[in-house]
DRENPA-3360 file (N, C-alpha, C; in nm, 2 decimals, always signed):
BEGIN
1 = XXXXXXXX = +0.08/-0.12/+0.00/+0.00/+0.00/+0.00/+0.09/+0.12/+0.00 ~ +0.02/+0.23/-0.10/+0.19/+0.34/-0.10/+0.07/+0.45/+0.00 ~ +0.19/+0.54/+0.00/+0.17/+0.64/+0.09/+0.19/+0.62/+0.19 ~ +0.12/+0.71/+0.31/+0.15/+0.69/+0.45/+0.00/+0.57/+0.53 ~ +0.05/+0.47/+0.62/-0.02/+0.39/+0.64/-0.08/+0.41/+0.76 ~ -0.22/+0.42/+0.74/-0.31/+0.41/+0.89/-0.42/+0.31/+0.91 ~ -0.35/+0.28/+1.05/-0.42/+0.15/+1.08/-0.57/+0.16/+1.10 ~ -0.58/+0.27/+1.14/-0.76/+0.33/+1.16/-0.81/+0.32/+1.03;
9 = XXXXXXXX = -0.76/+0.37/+0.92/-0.86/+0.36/+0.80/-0.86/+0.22/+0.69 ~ -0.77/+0.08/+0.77/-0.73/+0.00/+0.67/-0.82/-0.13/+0.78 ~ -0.91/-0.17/+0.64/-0.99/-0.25/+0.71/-0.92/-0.43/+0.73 ~ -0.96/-0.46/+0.80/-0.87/-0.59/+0.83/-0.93/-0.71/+0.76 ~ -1.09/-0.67/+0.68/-1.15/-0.78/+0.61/-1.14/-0.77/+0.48 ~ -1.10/-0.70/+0.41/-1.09/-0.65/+0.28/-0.99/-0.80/+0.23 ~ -1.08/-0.74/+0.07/-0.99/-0.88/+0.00/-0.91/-0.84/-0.13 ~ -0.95/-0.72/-0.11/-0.87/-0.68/-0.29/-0.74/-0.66/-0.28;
17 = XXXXXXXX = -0.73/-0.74/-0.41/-0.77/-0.71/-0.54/-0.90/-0.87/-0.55 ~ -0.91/-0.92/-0.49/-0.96/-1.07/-0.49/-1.07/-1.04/-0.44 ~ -1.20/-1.10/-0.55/-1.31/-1.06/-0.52/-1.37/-1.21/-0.45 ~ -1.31/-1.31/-0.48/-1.32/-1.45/-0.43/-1.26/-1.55/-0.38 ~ -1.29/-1.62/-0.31/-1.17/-1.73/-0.26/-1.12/-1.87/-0.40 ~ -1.25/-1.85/-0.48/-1.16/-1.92/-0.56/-1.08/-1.87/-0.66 ~ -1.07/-1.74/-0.70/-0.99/-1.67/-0.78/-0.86/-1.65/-0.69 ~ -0.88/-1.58/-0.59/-0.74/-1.61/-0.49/-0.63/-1.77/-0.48;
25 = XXXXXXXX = -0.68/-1.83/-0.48/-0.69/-1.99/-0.45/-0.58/-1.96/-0.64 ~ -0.67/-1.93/-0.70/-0.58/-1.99/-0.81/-0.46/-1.91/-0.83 ~ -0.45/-1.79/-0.83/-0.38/-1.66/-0.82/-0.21/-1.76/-0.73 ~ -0.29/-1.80/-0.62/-0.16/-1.83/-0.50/-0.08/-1.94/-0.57 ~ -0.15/-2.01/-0.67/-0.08/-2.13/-0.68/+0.01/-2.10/-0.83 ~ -0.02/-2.00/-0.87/+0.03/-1.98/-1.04/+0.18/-1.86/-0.91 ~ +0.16/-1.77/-0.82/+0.27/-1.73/-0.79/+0.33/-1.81/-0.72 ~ +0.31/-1.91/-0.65/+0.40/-1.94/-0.55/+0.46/-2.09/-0.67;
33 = XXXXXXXX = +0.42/-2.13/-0.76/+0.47/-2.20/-0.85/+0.61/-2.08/-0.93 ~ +0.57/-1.99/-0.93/+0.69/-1.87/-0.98/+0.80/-1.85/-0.91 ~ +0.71/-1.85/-0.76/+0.86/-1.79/-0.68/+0.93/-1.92/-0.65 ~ +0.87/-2.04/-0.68/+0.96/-2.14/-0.66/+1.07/-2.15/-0.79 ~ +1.05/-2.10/-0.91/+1.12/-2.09/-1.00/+1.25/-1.98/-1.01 ~ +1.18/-1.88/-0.88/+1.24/-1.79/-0.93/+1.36/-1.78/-0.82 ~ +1.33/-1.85/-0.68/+1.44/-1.87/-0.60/+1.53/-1.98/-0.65 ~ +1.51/-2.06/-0.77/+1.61/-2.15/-0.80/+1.71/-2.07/-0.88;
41 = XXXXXXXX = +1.66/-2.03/-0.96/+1.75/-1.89/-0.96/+1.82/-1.77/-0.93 ~ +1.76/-1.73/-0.79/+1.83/-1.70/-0.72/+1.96/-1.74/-0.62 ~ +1.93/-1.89/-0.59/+2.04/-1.98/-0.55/+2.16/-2.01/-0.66 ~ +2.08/-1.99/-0.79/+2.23/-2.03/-0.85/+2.30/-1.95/-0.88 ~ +2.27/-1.79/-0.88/+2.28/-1.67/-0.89/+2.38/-1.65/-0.81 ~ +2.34/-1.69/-0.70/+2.44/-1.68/-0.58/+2.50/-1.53/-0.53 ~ +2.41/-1.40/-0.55/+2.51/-1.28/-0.53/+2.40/-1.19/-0.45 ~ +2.27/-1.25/-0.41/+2.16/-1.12/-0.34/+2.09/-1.26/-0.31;
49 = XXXXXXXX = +2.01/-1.18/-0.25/+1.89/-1.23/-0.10/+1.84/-1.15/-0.12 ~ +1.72/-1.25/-0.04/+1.55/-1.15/-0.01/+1.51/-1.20/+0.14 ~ +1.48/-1.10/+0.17/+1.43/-1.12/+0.37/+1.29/-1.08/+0.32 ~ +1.20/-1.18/+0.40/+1.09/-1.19/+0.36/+1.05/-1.12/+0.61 ~ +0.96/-1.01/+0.61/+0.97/-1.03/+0.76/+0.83/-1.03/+0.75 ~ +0.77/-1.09/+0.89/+0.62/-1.13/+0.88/+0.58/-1.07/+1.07 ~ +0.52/-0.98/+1.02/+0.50/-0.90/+1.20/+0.38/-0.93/+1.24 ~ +0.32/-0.93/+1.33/+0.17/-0.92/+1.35/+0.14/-0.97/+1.52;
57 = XXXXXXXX = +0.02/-0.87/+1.58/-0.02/-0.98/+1.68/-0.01/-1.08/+1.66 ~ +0.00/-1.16/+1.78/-0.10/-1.29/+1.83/-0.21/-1.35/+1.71 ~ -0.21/-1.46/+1.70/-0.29/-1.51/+1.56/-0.33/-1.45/+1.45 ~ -0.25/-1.40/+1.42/-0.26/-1.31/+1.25/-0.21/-1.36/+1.16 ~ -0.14/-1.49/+1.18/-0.13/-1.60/+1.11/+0.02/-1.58/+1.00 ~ +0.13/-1.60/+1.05/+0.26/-1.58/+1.07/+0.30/-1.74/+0.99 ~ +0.25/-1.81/+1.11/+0.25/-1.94/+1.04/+0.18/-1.98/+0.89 ~ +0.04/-1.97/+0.90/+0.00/-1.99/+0.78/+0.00/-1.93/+0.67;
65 = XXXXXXXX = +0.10/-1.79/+0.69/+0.12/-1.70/+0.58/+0.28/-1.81/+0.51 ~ +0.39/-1.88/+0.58/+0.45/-1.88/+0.58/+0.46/-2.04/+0.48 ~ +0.34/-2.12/+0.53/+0.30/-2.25/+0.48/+0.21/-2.23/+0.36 ~ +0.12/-2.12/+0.37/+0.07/-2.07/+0.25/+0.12/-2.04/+0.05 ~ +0.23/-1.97/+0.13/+0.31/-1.92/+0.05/+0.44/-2.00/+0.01 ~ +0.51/-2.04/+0.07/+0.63/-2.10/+0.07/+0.63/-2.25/+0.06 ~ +0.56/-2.29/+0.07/+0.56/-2.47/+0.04/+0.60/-2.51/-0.07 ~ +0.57/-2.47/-0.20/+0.58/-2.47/-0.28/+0.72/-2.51/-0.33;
73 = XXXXXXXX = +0.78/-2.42/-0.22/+0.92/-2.35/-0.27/+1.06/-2.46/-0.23 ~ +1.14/-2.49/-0.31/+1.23/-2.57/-0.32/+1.31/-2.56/-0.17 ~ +1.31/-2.65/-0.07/+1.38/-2.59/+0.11/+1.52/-2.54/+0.10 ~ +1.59/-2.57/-0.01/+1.75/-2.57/-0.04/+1.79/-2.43/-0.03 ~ +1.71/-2.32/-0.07/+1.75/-2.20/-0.09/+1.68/-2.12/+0.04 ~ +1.61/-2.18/+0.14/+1.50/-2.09/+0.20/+1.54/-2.13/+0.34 ~ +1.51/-2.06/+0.43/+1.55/-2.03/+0.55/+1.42/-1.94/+0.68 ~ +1.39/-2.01/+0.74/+1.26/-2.00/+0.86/+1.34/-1.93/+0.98;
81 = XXXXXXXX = +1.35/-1.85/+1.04/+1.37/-1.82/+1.15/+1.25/-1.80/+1.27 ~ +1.21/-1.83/+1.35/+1.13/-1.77/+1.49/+1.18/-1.73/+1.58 ~ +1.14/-1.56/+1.56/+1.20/-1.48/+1.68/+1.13/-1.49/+1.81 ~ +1.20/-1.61/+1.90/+1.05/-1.57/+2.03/+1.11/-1.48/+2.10 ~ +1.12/-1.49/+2.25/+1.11/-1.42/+2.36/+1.32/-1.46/+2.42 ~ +1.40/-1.37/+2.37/+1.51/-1.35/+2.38/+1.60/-1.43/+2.54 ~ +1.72/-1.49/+2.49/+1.78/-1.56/+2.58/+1.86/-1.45/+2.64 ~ +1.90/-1.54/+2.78/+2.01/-1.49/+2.86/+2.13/-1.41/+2.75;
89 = XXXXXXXX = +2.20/-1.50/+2.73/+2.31/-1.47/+2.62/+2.29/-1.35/+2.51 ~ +2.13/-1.37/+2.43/+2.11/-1.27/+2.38/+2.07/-1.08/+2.43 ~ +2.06/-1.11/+2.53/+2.01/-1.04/+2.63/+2.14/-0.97/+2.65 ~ +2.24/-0.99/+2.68/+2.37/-0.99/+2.70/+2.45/-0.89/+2.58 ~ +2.37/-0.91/+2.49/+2.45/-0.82/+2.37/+2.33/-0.74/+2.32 ~ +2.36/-0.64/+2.19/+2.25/-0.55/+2.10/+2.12/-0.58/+2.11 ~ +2.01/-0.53/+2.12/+1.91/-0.60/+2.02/+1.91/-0.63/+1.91 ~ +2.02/-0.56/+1.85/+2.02/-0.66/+1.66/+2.07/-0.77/+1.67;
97 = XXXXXXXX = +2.17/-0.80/+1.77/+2.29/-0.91/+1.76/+2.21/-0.99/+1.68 ~ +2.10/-1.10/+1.76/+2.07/-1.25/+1.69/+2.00/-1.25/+1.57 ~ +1.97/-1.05/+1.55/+1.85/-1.06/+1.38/+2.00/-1.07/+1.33 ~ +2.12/-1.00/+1.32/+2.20/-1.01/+1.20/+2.22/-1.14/+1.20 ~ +2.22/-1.22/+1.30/+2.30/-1.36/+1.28/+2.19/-1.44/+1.18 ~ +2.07/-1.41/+1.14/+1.98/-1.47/+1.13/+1.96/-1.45/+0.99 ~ +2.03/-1.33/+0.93/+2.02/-1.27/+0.78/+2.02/-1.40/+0.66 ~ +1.98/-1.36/+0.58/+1.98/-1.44/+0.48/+2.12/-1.45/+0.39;
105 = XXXXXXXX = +2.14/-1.53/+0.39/+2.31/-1.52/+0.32/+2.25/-1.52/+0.17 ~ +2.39/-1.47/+0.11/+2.35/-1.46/-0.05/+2.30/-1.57/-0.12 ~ +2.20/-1.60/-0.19/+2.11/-1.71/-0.28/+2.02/-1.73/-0.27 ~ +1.98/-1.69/-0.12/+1.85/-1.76/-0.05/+1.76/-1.66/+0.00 ~ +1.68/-1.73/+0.00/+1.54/-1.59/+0.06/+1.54/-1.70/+0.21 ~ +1.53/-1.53/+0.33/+1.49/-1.60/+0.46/+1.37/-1.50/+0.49 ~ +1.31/-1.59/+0.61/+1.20/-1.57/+0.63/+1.21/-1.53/+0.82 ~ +1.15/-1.44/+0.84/+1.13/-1.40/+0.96/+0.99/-1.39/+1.05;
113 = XXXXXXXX = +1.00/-1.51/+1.10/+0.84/-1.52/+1.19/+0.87/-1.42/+1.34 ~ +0.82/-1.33/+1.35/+0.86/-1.22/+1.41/+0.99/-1.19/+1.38 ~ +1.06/-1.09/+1.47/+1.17/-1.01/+1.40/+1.24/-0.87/+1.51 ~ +1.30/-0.82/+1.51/+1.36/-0.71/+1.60/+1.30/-0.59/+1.58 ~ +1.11/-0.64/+1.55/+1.04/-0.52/+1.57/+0.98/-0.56/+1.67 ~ +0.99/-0.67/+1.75/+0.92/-0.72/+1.84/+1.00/-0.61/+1.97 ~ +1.11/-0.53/+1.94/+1.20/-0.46/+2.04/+1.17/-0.31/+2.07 ~ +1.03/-0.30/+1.98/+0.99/-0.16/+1.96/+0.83/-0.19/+1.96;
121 = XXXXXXXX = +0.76/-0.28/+1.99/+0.68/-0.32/+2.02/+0.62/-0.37/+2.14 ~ +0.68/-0.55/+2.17/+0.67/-0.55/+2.31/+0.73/-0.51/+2.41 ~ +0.85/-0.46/+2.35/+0.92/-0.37/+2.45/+0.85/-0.25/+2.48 ~ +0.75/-0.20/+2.38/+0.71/-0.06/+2.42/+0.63/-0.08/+2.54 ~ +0.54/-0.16/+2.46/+0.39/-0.21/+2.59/+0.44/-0.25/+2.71 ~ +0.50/-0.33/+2.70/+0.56/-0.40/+2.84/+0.63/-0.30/+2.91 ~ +0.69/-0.22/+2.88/+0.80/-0.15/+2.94/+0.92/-0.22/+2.95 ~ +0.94/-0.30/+2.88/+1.12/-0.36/+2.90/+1.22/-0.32/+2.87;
129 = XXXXXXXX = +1.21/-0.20/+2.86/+1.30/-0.09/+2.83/+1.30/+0.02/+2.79 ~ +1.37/+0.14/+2.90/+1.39/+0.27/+2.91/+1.30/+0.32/+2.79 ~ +1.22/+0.40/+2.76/+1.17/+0.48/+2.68/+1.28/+0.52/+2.59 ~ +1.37/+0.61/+2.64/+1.47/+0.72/+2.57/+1.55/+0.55/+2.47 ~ +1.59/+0.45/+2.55/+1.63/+0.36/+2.45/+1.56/+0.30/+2.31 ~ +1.41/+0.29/+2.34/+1.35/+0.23/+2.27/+1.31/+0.32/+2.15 ~ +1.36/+0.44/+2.20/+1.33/+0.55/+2.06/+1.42/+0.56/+2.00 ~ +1.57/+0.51/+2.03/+1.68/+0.52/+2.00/+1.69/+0.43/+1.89;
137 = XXXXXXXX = +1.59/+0.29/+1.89/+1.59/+0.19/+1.80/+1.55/+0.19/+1.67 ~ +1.42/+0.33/+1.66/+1.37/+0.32/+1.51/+1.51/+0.35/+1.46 ~ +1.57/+0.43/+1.46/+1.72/+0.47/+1.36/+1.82/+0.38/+1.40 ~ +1.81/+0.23/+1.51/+1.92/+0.17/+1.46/+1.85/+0.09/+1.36 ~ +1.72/+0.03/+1.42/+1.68/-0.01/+1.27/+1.68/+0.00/+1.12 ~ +1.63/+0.14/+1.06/+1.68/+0.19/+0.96/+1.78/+0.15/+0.88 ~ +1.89/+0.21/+0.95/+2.05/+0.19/+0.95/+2.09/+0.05/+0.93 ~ +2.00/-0.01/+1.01/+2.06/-0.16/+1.01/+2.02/-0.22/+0.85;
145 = XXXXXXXX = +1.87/-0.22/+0.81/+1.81/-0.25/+0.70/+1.88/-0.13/+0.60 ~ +1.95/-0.05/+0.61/+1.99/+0.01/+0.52/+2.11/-0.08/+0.46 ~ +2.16/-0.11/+0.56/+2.30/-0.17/+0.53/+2.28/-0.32/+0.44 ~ +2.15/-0.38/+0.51/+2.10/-0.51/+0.43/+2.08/-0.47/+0.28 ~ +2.01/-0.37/+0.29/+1.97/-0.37/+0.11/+2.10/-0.27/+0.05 ~ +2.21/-0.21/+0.10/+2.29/-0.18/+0.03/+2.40/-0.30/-0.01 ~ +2.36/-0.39/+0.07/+2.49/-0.53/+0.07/+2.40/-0.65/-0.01 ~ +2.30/-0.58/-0.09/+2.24/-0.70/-0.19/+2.10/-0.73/-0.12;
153 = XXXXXXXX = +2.06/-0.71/-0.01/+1.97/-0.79/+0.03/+1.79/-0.70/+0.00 ~ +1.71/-0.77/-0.07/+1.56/-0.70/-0.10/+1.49/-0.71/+0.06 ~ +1.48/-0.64/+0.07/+1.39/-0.66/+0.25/+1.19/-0.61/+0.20 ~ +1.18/-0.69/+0.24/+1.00/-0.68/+0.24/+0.92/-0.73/+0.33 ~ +0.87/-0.61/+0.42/+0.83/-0.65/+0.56/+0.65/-0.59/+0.52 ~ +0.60/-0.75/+0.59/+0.47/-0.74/+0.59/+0.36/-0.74/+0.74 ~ +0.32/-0.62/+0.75/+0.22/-0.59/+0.93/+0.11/-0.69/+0.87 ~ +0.07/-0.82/+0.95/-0.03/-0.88/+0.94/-0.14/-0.80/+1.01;
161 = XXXXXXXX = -0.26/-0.77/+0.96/-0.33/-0.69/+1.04/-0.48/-0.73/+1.05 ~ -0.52/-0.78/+1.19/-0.62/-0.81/+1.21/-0.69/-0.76/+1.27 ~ -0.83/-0.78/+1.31/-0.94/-0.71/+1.40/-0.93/-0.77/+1.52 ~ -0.96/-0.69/+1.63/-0.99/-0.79/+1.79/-1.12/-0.89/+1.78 ~ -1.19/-0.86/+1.70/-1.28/-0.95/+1.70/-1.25/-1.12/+1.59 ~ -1.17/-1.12/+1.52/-1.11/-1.23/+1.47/-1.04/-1.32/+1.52 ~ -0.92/-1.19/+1.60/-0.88/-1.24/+1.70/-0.92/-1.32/+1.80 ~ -1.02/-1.27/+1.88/-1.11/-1.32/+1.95/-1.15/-1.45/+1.95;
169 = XXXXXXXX = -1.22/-1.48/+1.80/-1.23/-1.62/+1.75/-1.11/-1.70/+1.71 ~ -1.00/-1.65/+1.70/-0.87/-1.73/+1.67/-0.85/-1.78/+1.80 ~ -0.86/-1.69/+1.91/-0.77/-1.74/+2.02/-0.88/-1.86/+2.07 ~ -0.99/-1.81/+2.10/-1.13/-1.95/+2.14/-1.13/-2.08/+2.05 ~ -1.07/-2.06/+1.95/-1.08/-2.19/+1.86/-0.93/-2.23/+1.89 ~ -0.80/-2.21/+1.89/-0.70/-2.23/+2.01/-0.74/-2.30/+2.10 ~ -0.82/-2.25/+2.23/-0.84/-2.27/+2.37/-0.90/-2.41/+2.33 ~ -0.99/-2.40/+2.25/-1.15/-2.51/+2.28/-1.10/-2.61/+2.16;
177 = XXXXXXXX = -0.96/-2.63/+2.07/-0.97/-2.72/+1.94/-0.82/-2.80/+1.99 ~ -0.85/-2.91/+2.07/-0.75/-3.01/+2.10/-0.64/-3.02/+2.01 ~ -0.65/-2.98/+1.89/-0.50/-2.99/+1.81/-0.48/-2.88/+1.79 ~ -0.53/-2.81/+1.87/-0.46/-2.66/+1.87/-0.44/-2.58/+2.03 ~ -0.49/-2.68/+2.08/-0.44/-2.59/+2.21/-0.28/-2.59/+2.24 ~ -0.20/-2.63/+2.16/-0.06/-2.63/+2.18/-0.01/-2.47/+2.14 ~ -0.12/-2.45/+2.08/-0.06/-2.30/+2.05/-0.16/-2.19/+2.15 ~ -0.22/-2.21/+2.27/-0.27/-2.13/+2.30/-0.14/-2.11/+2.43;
185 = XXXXXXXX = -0.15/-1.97/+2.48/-0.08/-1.94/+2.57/-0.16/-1.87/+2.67 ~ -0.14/-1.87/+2.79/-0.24/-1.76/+2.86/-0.18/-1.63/+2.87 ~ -0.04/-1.61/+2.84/+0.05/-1.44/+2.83/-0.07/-1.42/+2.68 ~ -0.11/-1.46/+2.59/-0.19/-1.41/+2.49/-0.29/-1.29/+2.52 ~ -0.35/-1.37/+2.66/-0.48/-1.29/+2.70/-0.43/-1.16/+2.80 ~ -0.29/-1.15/+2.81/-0.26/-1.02/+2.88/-0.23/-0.96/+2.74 ~ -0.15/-0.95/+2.62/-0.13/-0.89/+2.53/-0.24/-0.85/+2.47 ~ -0.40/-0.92/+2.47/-0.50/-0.88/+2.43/-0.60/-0.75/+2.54;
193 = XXXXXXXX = -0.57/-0.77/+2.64/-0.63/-0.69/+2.71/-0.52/-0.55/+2.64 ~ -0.42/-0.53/+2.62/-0.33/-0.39/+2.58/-0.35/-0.39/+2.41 ~ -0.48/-0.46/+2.37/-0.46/-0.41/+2.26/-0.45/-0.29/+2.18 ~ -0.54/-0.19/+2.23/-0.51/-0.03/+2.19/-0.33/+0.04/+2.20 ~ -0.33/-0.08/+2.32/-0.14/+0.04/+2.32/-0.06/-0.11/+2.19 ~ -0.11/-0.18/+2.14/-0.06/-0.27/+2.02/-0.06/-0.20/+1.96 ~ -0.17/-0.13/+1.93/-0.23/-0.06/+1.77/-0.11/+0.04/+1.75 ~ -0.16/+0.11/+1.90/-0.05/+0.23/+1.89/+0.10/+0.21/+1.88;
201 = XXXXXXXX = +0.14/+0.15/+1.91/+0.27/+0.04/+1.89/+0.30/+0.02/+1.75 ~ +0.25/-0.04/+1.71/+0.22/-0.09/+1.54/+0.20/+0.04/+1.46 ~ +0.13/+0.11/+1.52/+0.09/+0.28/+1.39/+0.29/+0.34/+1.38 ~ +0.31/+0.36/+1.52/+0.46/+0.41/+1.56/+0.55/+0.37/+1.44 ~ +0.54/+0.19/+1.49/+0.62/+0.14/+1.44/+0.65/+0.16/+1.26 ~ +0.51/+0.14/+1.17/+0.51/+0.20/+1.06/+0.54/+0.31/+1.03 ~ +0.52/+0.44/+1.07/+0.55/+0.53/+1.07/+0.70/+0.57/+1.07 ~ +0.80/+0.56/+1.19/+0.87/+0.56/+1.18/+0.99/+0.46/+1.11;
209 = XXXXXXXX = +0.93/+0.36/+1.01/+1.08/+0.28/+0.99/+0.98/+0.18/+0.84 ~ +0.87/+0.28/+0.78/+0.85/+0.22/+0.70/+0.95/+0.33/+0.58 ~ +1.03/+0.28/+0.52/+1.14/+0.37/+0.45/+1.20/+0.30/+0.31 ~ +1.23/+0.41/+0.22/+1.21/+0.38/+0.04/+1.30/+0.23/+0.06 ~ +1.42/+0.17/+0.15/+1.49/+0.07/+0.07/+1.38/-0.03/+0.13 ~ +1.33/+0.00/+0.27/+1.23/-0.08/+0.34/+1.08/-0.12/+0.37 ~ +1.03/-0.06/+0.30/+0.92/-0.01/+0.28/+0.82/-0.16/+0.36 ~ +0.70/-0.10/+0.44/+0.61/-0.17/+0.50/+0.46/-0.18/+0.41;
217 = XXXXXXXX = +0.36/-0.36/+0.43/+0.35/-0.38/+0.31/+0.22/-0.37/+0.42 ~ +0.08/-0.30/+0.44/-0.02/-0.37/+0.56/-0.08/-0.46/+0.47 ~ -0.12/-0.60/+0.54/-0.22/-0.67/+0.48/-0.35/-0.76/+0.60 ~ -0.47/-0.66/+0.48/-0.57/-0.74/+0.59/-0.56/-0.88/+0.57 ~ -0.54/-0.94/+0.70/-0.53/-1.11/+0.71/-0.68/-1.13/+0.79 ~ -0.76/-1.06/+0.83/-0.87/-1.18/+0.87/-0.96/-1.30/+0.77 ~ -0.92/-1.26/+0.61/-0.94/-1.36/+0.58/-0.82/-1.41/+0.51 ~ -0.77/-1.57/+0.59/-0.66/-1.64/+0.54/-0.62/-1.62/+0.38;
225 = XXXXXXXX = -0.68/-1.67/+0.28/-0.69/-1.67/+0.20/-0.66/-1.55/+0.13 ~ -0.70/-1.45/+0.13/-0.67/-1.35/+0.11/-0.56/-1.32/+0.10 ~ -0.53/-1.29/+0.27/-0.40/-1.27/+0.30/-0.28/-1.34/+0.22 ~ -0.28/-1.42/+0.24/-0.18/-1.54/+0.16/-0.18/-1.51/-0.01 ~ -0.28/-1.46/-0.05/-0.23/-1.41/-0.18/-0.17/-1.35/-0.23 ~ -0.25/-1.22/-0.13/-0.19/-1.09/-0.17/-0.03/-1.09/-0.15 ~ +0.00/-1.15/-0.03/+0.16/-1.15/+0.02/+0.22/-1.25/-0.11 ~ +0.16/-1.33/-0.15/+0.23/-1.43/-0.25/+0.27/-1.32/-0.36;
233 = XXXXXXXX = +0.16/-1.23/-0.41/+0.19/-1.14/-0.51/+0.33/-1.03/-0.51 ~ +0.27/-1.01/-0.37/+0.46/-0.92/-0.35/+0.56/-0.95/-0.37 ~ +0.59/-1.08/-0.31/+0.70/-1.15/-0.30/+0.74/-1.14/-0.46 ~ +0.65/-1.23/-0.54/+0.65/-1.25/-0.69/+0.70/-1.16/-0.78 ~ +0.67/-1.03/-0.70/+0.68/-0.94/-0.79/+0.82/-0.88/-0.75 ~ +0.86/-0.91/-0.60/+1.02/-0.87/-0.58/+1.09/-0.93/-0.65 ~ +1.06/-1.06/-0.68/+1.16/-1.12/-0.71/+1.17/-1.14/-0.83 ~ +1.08/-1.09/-0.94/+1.06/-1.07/-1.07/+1.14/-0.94/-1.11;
241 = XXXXXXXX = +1.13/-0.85/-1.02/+1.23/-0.72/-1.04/+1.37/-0.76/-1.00 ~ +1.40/-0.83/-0.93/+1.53/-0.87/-0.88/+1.60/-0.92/-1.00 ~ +1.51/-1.00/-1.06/+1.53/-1.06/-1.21/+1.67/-1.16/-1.22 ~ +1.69/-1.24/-1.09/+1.78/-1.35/-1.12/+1.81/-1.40/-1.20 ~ +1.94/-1.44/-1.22/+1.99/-1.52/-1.40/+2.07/-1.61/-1.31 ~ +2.03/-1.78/-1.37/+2.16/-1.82/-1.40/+2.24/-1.80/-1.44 ~ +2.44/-1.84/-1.42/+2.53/-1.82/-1.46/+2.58/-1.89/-1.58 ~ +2.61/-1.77/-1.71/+2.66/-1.83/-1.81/+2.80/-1.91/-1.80;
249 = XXXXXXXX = +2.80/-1.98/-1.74/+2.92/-2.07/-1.80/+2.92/-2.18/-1.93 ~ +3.07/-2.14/-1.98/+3.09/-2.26/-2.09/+3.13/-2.40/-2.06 ~ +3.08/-2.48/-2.08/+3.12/-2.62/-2.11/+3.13/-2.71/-2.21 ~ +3.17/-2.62/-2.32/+3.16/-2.69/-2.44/+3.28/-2.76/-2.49 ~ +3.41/-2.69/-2.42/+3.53/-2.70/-2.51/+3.53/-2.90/-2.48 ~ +3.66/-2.95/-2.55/+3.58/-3.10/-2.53/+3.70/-3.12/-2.40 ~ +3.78/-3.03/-2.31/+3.88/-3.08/-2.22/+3.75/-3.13/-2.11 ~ +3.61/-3.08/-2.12/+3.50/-3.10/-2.07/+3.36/-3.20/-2.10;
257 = XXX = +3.43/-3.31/-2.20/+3.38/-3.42/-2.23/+3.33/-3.49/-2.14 ~ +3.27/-3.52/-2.12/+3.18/-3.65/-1.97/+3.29/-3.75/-2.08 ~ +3.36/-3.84/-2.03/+3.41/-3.97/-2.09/+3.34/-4.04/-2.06;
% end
């Protein structure tokens, strides 16, 4: 979405460009058949990356954006990270330390299930750190993602953005659906009671660190399907502009005979 992004005026059930789930449905499978073509070429390419980052409350579907989209895709070149809730050791150093460790090396697209916006986020709400620090972060961030996409890397960060009332039903179908209560937490229902200071967290966060090499993509996710398209499309289209080549090499001369 260009321009400047507000979360007040961006509805979280919207489906366009997709006026259907089965037009979407076919849409997902003609791109994510692409990007599987097109990260093979980027692996052989071997000289840039794409950081795919995936932000959002609590069930906005991080995961299923991630299985949606990327299944498809050849595992050789692709890389999952989950940023949870930071260790001793990490704790110990930057808050960038473990995102740089986690970067996508050249060939490969990595994927970020949360990310070191969770350090300007739940840090804000919670208070786990000094105010004056945590404002200090939108411009290491910047800086940091500056340096990624000057060193080759496409960065495309997407705010899952859902309603409290989806939410609602995500987390009760969690609680009450036996193969899913593995994902229910009860810290969920303290981050849901602060949801207004999320919002305002999330508006901040756009605001300050959505920027031309970085740019923030909002997508209404209340409906899956949807969601998962639209993000398939982006991707598709980064990586269509990235426009990977295999390497011409020769093999013809005959010192290169298969005997």
């Amino acid at each position: 979405m260009a321009g400047p992004l507000d979360l007040a005026m961006l509805d979280p059930a919207a489906t366009a460009p997709f006026l259907t789930k089965d037009e979407a449905a076919i849409r997902l499978a003609a791109d994510a058949k692409a990007i599987d073509a097109l990260q093979d070429r980027l692996y052989a390419e071997g000289t840039r990356a794409l950081l795919v980052v995936l932000q959002g409350i609590d069930t906005s579907g991080k995961d299923g954006t991630i299985r949606g989209v990327f299944n498809a895709t050849g595992p050789l070149g692709v890389t999952v990270t989950a940023f949870g809730e930071p260790t001793k050791p990490e704790l110990a150093r930057d808050f960038l330390w473990r995102i740089h460790a986690a970067v996508p090396r050249r060939g490969t697209i990595g994927i970020f299930n949360r990310s070191h916006y969770e350090d300007v986020l739940v840090a804000r709400v919670r208070s786990l750190a000094p105010a004056l620090e945590i404002e200090r972060r939108y411009d290491h961030i910047n800086a940091f993602e500056r340096l990624l996409s000057d060193s080759g890397t496409t960065i495309l960060k997407f705010m899952l953005h859902i309603s409290r009332e989806e939410q609602r039903q995500r987390l009760e179908e969690r609680r009450s659906d036996p193969e899913k209560r593995w994902k229910f937490h009860p810290g969920d229902l303290d981050d849901r009671r602060s949801w207004d200071d999320y919002m305002a967290a999330y508006q901040v966060m756009l605001d300050r660190t959505s920027t031309e090499w970085a740019p923030w993509t909002v997508v209404p996710s209340d409906r899956k399907w949807a969601r998962n398209a639209i993000i398939a499309g982006v991707v598709r289209t980064a990586l269509e502009r990235m426009s990977p080549k295999y390497p011409d090499r020769d093999w013809s001369g005959p010192e290169f005979a298969v005997p």
